[in-house]
MITORNU-60546 format. One record per residue (C-alpha): residue number from 1; chain; z, y, x. Coordinates in nm, 3 decimals, decimal comma. Layout:
  num  cadena        z        y        x
  NUM       A        Z        Y        X
...
//
This chain:
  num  cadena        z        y        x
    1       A   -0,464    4,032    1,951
    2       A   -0,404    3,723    1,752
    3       A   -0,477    3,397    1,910
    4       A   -0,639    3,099    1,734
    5       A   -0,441    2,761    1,685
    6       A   -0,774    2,569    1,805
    7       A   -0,747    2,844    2,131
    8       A   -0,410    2,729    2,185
    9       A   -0,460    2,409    2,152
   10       A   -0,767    2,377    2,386
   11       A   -0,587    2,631    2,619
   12       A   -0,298    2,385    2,655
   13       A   -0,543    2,061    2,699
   14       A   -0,695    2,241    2,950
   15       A   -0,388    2,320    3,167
   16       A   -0,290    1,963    3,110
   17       A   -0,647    1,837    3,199
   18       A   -0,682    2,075    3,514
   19       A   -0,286    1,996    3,659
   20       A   -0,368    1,636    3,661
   21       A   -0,680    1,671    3,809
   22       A   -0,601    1,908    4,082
   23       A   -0,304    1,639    4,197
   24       A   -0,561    1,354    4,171
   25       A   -0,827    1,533    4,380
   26       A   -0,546    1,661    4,641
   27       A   -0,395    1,290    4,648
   28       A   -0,733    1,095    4,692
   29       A   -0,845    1,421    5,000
   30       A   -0,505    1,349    5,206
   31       A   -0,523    0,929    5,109
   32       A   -0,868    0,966    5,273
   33       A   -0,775    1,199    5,564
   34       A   -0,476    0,953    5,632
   35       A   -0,732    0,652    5,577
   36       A   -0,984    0,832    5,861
   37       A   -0,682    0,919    6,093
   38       A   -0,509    0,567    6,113
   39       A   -0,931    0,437    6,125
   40       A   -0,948    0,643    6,481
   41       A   -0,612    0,563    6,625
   42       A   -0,689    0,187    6,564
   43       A   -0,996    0,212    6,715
   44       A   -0,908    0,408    6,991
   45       A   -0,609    0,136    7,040
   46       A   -0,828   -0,145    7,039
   47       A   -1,114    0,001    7,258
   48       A   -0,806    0,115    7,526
   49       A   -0,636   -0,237    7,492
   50       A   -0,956   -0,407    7,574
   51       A   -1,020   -0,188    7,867
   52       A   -0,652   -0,248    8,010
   53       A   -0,731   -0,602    7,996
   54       A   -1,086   -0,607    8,181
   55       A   -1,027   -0,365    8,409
   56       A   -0,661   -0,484    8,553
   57       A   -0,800   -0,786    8,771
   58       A   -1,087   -0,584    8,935
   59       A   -0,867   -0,254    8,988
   60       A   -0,613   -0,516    9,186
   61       A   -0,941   -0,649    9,383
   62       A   -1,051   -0,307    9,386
   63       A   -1,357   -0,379    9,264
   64       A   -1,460   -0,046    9,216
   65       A   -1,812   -0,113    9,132
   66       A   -1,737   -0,368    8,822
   67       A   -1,472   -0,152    8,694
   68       A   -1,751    0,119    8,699
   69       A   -1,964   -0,115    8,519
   70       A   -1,710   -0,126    8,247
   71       A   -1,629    0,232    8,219
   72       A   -1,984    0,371    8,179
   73       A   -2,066    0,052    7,915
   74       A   -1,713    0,224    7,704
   75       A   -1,833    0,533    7,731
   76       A   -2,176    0,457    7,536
   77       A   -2,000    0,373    7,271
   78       A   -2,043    0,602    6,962
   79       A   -1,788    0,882    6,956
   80       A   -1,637    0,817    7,314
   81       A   -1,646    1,182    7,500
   82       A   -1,543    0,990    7,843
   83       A   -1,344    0,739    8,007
   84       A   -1,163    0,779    8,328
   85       A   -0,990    0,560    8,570
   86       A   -0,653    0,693    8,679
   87       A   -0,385    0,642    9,008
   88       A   -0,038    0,654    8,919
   89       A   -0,020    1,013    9,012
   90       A   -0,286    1,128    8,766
   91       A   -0,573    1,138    9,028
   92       A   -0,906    1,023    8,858
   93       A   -1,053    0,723    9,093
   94       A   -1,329    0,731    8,870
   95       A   -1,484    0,859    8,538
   96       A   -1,769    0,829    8,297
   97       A   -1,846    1,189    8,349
   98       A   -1,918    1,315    8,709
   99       A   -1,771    1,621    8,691
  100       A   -1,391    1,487    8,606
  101       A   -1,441    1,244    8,899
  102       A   -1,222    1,260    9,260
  103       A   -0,949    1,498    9,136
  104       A   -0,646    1,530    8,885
  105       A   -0,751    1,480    8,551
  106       A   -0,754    1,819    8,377
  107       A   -0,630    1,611    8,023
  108       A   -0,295    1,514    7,925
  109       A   -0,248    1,267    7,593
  110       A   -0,246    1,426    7,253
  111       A   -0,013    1,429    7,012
  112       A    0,023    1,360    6,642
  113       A   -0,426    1,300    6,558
  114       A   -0,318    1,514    6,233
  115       A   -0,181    1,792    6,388
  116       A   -0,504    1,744    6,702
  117       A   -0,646    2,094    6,711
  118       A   -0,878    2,023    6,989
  119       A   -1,228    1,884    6,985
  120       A   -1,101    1,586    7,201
  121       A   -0,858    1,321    7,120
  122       A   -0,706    1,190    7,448
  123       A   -0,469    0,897    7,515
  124       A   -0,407    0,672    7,836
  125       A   -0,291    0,313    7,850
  126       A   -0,139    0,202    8,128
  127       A   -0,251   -0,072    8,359
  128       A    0,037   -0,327    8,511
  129       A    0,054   -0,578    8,777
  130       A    0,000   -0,955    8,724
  131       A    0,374   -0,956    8,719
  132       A    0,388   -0,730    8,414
  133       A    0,675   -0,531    8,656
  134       A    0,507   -0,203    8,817
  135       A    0,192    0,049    8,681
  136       A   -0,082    0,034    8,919
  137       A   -0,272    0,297    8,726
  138       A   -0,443    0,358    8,386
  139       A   -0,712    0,454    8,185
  140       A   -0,787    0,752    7,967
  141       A   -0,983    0,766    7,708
  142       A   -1,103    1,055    7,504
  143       A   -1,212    1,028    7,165
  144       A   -1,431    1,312    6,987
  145       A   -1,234    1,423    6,653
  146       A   -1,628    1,566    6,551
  147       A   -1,688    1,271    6,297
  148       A   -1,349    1,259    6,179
  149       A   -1,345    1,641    6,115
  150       A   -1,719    1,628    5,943
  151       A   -1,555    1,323    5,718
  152       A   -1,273    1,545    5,613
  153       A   -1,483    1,825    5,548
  154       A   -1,750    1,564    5,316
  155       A   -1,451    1,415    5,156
  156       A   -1,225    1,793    5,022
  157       A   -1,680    1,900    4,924
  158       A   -1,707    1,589    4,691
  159       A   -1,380    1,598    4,569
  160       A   -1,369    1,961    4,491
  161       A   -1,727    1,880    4,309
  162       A   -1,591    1,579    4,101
  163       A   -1,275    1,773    4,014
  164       A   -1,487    2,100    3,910
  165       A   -1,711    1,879    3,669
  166       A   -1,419    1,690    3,549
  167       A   -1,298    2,039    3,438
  168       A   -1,586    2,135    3,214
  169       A   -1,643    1,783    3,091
  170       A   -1,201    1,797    2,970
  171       A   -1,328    2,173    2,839
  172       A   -1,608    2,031    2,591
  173       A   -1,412    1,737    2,520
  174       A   -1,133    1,931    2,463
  175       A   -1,367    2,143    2,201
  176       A   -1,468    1,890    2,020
  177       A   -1,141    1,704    1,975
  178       A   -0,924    1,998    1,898
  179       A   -1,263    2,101    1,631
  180       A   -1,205    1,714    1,439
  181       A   -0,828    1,763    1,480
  182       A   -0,769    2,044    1,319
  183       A   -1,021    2,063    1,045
  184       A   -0,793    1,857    0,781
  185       A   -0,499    2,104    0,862
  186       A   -0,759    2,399    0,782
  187       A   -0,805    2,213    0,436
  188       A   -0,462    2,206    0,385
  189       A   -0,379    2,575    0,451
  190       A   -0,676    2,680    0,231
  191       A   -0,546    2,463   -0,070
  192       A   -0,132    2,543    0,001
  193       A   -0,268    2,928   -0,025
  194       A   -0,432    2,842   -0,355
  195       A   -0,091    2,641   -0,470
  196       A    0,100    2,962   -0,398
  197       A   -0,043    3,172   -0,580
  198       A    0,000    2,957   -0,867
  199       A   -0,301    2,737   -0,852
  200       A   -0,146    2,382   -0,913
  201       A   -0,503    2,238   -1,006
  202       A   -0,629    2,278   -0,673
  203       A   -0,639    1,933   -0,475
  204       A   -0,735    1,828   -0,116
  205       A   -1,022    1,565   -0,040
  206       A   -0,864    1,287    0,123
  207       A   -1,101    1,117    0,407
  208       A   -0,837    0,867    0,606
  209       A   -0,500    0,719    0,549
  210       A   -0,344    0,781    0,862
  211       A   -0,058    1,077    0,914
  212       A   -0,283    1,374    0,795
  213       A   -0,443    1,172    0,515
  214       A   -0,077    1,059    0,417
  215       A    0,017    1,441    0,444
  216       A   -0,306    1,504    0,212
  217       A   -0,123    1,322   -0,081
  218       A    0,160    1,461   -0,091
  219       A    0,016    1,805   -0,111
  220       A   -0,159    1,678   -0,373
  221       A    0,116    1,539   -0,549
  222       A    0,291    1,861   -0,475
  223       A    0,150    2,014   -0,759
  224       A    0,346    1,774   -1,006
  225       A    0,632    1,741   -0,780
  226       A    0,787    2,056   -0,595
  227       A    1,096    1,973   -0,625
  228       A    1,040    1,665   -0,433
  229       A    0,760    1,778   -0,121
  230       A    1,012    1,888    0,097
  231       A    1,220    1,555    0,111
  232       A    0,883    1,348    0,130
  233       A    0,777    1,577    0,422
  234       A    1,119    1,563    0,606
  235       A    1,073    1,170    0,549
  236       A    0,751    1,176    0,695
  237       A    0,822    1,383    0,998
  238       A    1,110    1,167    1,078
  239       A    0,921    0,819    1,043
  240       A    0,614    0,986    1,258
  241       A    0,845    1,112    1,549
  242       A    0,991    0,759    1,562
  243       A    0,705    0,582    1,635
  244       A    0,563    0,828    1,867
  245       A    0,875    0,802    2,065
  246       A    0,840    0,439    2,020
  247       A    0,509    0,464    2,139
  248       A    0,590    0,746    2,437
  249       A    0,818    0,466    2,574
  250       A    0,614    0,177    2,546
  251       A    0,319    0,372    2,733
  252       A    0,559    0,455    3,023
  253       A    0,682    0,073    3,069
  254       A    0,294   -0,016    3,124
  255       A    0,185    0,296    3,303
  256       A    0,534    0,218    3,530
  257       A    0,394   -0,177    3,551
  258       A    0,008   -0,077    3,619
  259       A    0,166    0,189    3,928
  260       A    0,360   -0,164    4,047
  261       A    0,117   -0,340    4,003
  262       A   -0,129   -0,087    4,170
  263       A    0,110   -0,084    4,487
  264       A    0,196   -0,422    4,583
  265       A   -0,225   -0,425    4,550
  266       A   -0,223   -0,122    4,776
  267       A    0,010   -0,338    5,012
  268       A   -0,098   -0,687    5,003
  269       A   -0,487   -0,510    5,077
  270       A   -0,356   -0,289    5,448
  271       A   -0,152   -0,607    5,536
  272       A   -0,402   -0,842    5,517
  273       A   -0,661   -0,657    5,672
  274       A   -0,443   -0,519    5,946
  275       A   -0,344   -0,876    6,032
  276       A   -0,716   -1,008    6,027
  277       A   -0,852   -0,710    6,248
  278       A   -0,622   -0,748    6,520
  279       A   -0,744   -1,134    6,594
  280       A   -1,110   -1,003    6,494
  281       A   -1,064   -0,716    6,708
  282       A   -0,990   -0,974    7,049
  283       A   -1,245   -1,233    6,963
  284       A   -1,473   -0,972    6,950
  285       A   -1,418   -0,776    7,253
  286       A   -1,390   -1,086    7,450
  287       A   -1,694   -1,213    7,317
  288       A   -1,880   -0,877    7,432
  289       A   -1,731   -0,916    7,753
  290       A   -1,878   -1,254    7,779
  291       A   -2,184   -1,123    7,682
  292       A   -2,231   -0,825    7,895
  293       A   -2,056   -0,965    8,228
  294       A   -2,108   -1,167    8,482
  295       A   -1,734   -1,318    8,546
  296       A   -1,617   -1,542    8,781
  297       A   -1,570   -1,916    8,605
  298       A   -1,185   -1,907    8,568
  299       A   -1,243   -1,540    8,405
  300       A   -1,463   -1,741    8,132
  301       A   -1,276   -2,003    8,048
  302       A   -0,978   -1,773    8,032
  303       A   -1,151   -1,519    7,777
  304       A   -1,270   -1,827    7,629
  305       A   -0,921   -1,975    7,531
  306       A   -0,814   -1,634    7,433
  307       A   -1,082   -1,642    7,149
  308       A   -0,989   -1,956    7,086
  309       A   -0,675   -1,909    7,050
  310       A   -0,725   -1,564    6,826
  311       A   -0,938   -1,794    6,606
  312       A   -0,676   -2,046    6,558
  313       A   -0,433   -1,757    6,458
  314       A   -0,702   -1,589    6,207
  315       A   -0,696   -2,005    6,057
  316       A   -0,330   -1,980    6,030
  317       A   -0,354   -1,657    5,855
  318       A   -0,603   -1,772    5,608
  319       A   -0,390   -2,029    5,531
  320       A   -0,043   -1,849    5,487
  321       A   -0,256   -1,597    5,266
  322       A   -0,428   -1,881    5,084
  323       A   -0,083   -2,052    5,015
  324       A    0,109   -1,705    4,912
  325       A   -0,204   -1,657    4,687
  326       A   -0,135   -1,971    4,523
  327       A    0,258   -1,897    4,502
  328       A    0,234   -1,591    4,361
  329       A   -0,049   -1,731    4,067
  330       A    0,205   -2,019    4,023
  331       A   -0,070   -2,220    4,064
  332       A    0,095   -2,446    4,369
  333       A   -0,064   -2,815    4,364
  334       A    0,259   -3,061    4,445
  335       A    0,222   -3,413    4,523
  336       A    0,517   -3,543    4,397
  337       A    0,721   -3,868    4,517
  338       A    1,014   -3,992    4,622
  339       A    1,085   -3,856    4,977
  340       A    1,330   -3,965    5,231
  341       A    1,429   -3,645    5,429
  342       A    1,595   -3,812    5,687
  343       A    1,290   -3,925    5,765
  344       A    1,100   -3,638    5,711
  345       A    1,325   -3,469    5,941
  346       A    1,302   -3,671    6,232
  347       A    0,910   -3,730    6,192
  348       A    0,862   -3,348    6,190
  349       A    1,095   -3,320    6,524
  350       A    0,833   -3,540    6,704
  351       A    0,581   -3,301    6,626
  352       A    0,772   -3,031    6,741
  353       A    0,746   -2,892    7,046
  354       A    1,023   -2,748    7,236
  355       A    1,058   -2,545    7,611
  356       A    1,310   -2,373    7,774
  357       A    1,574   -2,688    7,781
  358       A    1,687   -2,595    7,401
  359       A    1,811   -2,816    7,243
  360       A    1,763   -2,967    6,867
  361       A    2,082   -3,168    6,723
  362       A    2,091   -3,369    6,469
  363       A    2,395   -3,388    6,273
  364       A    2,336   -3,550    5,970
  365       A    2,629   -3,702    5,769
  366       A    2,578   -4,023    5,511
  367       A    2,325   -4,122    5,324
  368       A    2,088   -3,901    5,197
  369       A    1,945   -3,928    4,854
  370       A    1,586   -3,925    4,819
  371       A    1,424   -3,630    4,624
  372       A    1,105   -3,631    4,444
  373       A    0,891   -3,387    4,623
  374       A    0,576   -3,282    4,814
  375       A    0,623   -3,417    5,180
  376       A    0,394   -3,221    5,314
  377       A    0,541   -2,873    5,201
  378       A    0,920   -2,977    5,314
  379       A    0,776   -3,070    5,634
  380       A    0,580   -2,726    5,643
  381       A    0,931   -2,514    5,526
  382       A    1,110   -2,741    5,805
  383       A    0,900   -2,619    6,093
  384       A    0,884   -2,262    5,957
  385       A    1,287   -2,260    5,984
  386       A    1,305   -2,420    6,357
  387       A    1,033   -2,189    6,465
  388       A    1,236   -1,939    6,358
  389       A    1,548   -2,124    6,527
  390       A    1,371   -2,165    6,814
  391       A    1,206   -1,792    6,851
  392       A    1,571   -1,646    6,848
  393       A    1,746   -1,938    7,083
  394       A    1,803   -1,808    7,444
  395       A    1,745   -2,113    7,707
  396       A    1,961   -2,396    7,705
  397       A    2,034   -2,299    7,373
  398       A    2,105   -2,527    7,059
  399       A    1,984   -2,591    6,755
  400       A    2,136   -2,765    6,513
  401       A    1,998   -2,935    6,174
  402       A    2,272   -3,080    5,884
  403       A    2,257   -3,160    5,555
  404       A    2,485   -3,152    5,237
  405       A    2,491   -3,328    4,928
  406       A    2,608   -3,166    4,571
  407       A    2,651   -3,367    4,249
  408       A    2,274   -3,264    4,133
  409       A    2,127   -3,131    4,507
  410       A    2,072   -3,219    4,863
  411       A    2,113   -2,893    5,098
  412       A    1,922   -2,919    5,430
  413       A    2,019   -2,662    5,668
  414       A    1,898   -2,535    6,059
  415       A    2,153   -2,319    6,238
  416       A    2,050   -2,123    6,598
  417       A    2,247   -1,957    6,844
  418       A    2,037   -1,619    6,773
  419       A    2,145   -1,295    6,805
  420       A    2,217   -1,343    6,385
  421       A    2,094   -1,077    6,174
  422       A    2,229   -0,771    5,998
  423       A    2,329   -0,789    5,666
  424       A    2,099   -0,441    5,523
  425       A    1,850   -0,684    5,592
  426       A    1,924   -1,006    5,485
  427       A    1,780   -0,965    5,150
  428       A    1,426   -0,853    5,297
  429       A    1,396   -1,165    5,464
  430       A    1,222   -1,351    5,206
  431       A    0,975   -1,061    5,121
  432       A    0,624   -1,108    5,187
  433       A    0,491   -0,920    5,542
  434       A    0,845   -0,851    5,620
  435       A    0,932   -0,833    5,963
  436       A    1,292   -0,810    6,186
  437       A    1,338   -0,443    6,370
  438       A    1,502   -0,607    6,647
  439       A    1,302   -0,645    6,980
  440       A    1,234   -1,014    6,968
  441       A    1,036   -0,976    6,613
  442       A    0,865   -0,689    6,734
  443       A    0,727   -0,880    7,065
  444       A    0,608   -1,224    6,822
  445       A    0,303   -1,206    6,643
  446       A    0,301   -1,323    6,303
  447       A    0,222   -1,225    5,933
  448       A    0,528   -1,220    5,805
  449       A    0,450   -1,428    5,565
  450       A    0,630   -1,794    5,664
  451       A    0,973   -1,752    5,485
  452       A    0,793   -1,576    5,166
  453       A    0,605   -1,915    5,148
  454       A    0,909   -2,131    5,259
  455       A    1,096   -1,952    4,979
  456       A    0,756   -2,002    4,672
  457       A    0,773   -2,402    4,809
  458       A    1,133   -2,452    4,729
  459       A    1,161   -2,281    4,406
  460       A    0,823   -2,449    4,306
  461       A    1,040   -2,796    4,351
  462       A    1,310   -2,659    4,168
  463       A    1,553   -2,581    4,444
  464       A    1,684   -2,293    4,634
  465       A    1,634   -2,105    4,961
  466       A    1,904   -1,928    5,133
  467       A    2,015   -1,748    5,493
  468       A    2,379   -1,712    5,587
  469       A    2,488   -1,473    5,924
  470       A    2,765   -1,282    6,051
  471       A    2,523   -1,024    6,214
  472       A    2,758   -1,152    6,549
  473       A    2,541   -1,202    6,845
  474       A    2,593   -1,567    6,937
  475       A    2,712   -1,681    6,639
  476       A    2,344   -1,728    6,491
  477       A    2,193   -1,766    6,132
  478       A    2,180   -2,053    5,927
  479       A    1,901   -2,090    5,688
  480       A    1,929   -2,347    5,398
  481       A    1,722   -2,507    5,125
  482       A    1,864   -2,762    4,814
  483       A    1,669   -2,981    4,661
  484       A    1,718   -3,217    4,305
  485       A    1,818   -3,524    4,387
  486       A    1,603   -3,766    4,223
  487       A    1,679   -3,885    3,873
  488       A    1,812   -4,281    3,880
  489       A    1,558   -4,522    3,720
//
C-alpha cells in the first residue's frame, strides 16, 4: 500500500505536534504538583512556627487552659485534621481531637509530602526553653493531603483536555498547511510528466516568487534550457539550505535568550515572593493573635514590636528590590558631585552601630582625592560592606577600613576577621539572592540582595567592586570598591 506525500507529511507534523505537546502538558502537571506541594509545606511551616511561638510562654506557666484556647482556634482552620500538644516523651498533654488526648500520640512525622501516601500529613515542631537550651515539648500538627490530592487530580483532567484539543486543532492545521504546501509541487510533477514525454510547450502558472515560485521558472525555462536545469537547481538547493541553516541558528540564539530570559523571570518571581511572605506571614499571625487574645501587656507590646519590626524588614525589601529593579533597567538616578570620602567614611561610622566590643579602625593613608559621585549610594555600599564585616566578626573583633590611590582611581576597602570565604564561591557573591552555606548566613535574615546592589552602584559610577580571601579562618575577607578620581578643572 502506497502512502501519500501529503500523508507523510501530516503524519510527521503530527508526531512533531503531539511529542511537544505531551512534554509541555507533563512539564506544566509536575510544575503544578511541585507548586501545590512547596504551597502546603509553607503553610504548614508557618501555621507550626506561629504555634511554637504562642504556645511556649503558657506551656512554661502551664497554662493549660490558654494553650487549649490556641490549639482548638488552629485546628478550625481550613484543612487542619488536628493539633496536639506533646511532652518530650511523645505523651499528648492535649489535642484538638478528644480521642488522641491523655496518651502517646499514635502519629509519627511524615516524610518527603511527594512521596505522602497517607490521607494525613503530620509534622511536629519543637518547643524550647526561654534559654533556647532544652525541649520542653512540642506540637504536632496534621495537615489533610485531601485538597492537595483533588488539585492534582483537577490539574493532570485539564491538562490532559487542553493537550487532547491541541492535538486535533495541530491535525486540521496540519491538513490545511500540508494541502497549500504541496499543491505547487503537484503542478510541477503534472507539467515535468508532460516535459518527459516530449511536451516542451507545456508551462507552469507561476503565483509567488518565493523558493517554489523561483523553482516554477526554471521548469519553465527548462524547456529551452536542459542542458542547464540541473546546475540552476543544484544552485538553488545550495543557496536555500544556507539560509535555512542561517535561519535554524538564528532561531536557536533567541529561543536560547527567551528560555534565559524566561528563568531569571522564573527566579527573580519565587525569590521575591518567598522573601515578602515570610515578614507577611509574622505580621499577620501576630496581628491575629492580637486580635483573638487576651495577653498580658508586656505580651502586646512584644508582638507589637515584632510586627513592627517585620514591617520595617518588608520596607527594606521593597527598597533593595526597587533599587536592583532600577540596576538591572540601567535606569539608576545619580546625583553627581564632588565627594570627599574621608568624610563620607567617618560620617557613615557615626551612624553605625556597633556591639559586642568590635572594633572599627581606621587606617587611612594621605590625602584622598575627591571623586565625583552620588553620596548617598557610597554611603549605602559602605554600610552594606561593614554589615557584612560586622555579621562575620567574633567579639572583640576588628574591623578595619583603608584606602588606596591609583593614577586614575581611589580604592576603598573594609577587611574583617571572619571566618573568610571559600573560593567555589567567591564569584557567587555578587549574584542577586545569593546567599553563604556556612552557618552564620544561614542564621541572618536577608534578601541577598545587598552586594548585587553594592556591585550595580559602583559600576554605575564607573568603578569596580571586588572581594579578596584566603578561605583561612581568621584571616578574614576584604571587600573593595575604586572609584575615578575626579577630573582637574
Amino acid at each position: 500500500m502506497r502512502v501519500s506525500y501529503r500523508t507523510k507529511l501530516l503524519f510527521a507534523i503530527s508526531l512533531i505536534g503531539f511529542v511537544s505537546l505531551t512534554a509541555l502538558v507533563l512539564d506544566r502537571v509536575f510544575l503544578f504538583d511541585d507548586i501545590l506541594n512547596d504551597r502546603i509545606v509553607n503553610r504548614i511551616d508557618a501555621i507550626g512556627n506561629i504555634l511554637v511561638v504562642e504556645t511556649r510562654n503558657h506551656l512554661i506557666k502551664q497554662d493549660y487552659k490558654n494553650l487549649q484556647i490556641i490549639l482548638d482556634l488552629t485546628d478550625q482552620l481550613p484543612q487542619i485534621e488536628f493539633v496536639s500538644l506533646l511532652n518530650n516523651n511523645g505523651f499528648v498533654l492535649y489535642s484538638s481531637r478528644k480521642n488522641f488526648r491523655n496518651k502517646i500520640s499514635r502519629f509519627e512525622n511524615s516524610g518527603n509530602i511527594k512521596k505522602e501516601k497517607s490521607d494525613i500529613f503530620v509534622k511536629s515542631f519543637p518547643i524550647m526553653n526561654k534559654d533556647e537550651v532544652k525541649t520542653i515539648g512540642s506540637v504536632q500538627i496534621g495537615h489533610s493531603m485531601k485538597s492537595l490530592r483533588d488539585e492534582s487530580k483537577r490539574v493532570v483532567s485539564r491538562s490532559s483536555q487542553f493537550g487532547i484539543i491541541m492535538i486535533f486543532l495541530v491535525l486540521a492545521a496540519s491538513w490545511f498547511v500540508s494541502g497549500n504546501f504541496l499543491r505547487p509541487l503537484v503542478e510541477m510533477k503534472v507539467m515535468t510528466g508532460k516535459i518527459a514525454k516530449g511536451d516542451f510547450s507545456a508551462r507552469m502558472k507561476v503565483s509567488s516568487k518565493d523558493i517554489i515560485g523561483k523553482l516554477g521558472f526554471a521548469l519553465n525555462d527548462m524547456a529551452g534550457q536542459l542542458d542547464d536545469l540541473t546546475n540552476n537547481l543544484n544552485n538553488k538547493v545550495k543557496d536555500a539550505t544556507r539560509g535555512l541553516e542561517v535561519a535554524n541558528l538564528s532561531l536557536k540564539k533567541a529561543n536560547e535568550r527567551l528560555l534565559e530570559l524566561d528563568n531569571l523571570k522564573n527566579e527573580f518571581v519565587s525569590m521575591v515572593s518567598h522573601e515578602i511572605r515570610t515578614p507577611l506571614t509574622g505580621i499577620i499571625g501576630f496581628a491575629k493573635t492580637l486580635m483573638n487574645l487576651d495577653l498580658p501587656e508586656k505580651q502586646r507590646k512584644e508582638y507589637l514590636e515584632i510586627i513592627e519590626n517585620e514591617g520595617k524588614r518588608l520596607a527594606v525589601l521593597t527598597e533593595d528590590f526597587l533599587d536592583i529593579s532600577k540596576i538591572e533597567s540601567k535606569n539608576m538616578d545619580l546625583r553627581l558631585e564632588a565627594v570627599d570620602l574621608a568624610e563620607v567614611i567617618k560620617g557613615t561610622l557615626k551612624t553605625f552601630k556597633v556591639a559586642n566590643d568590635i572594633q572599627i579602625q581606621l587606617k587611612l593613608t594621605g590625602e584622598i582625592p575627591k571623586v565625583r559621585a552620588d553620596k548617598g549610594r557610597i554611603e549605602q555600599v559602605l554600610l552594606n560592606f561593614l554589615t557584612n564585616a560586622l555579621r562575620y566578626t567574633k567579639n572583640s573583633g576588628k574591623i578595619f577600613i583603608e584606602n588606596k590611590c591609583t593614577e586614575s582611581s581611589v580604592i576603598i576597602s573594609v577587611k574583617d576577621e571572619g571566618p573568610g570565604i571559600a573560593k567555589e564561591n567567591m564569584d557567587r557573591l555578587f549574584e542577586k539572592f545569593y546567599r553563604g552555606k556556612d552557618n552564620i548566613s544561614k542564621k541572618t535574615r536577608g534578601s541577598g540582595l545587598g552586594l548585587a546592589i553594592a556591585k550595580g552602584i559602583i559600576e554605575a559610577h564607573g568603578g569596580k567592586i571586588s572581594v579578596e580571601s584566603d578561605g583561612v579562618p581568621g584571616q578574614g575577607s576584604t571587600f573593595s570598591f575604586s572609584l575615578p578620581k575626579q577630573e582637574k578643572a
